[in-house]
N, C-alpha and C positions, 0 to 999 in steps of 0.2 A: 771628485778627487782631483787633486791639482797634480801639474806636470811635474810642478817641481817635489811632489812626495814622490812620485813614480821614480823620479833622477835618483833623488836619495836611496832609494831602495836597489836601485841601477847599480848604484858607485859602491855599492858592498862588496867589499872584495871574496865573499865566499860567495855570490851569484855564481852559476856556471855561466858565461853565456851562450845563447840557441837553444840550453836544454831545452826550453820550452817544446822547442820544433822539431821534437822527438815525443811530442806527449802523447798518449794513448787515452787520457783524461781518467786513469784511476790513482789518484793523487796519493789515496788511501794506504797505500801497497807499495808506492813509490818508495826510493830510498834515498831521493836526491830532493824533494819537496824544498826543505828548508833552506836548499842553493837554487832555488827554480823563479826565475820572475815572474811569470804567469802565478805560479799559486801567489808567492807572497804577494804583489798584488791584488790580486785576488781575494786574497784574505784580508789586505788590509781593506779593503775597501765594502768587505761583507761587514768588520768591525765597525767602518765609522757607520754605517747603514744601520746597524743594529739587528740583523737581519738573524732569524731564526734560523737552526737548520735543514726544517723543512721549505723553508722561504725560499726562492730562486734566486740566483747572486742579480737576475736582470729581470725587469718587468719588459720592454720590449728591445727589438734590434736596434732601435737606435742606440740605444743605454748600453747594449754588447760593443757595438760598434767606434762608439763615441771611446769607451773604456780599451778598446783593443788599440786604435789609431793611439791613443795618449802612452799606453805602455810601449807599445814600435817607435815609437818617439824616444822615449826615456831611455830604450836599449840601444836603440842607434847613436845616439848624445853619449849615452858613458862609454860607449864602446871610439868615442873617437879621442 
């Protein structure tokens, strides 16, 4: 997934920002998902994969890693 979808998703104005960095990771239950970059993100990025529910969002840490660096990117850019 590219930087510049993660930007996009960034510059929405009903993002919270940081919510993320309050996650407890039960998205399910959350009530702020739909303002959260990490999930959408996340999401988007389960979607282009095609990825089942029981699938993992990642096959290894590079793939977590590579995908976490590119969203901290995205939220630091719309946040300036």
């Amino acid at each position: 997934m590219s930087h510049s979808t993660f930007l996009d998703i960034a510059k929405d104005p009903t993002i919270i920002p940081g919510v993320h960095h309050h996650c407890d990771e039960w998205c399910d239950y959350c009530l702020v998902t739909h303002r959260c970059l990490a999930f959408r993100c996340t999401a988007e990025r389960r979607r282009r994969q095609v990825l089942a529910d029981e699938e993992p969002t990642f096959r290894s840490l590079d793939e977590a890693v590579s995908f976490t660096r590119a969203y901290t990117f995205a939220s630091a850019s719309a946040s300036r």
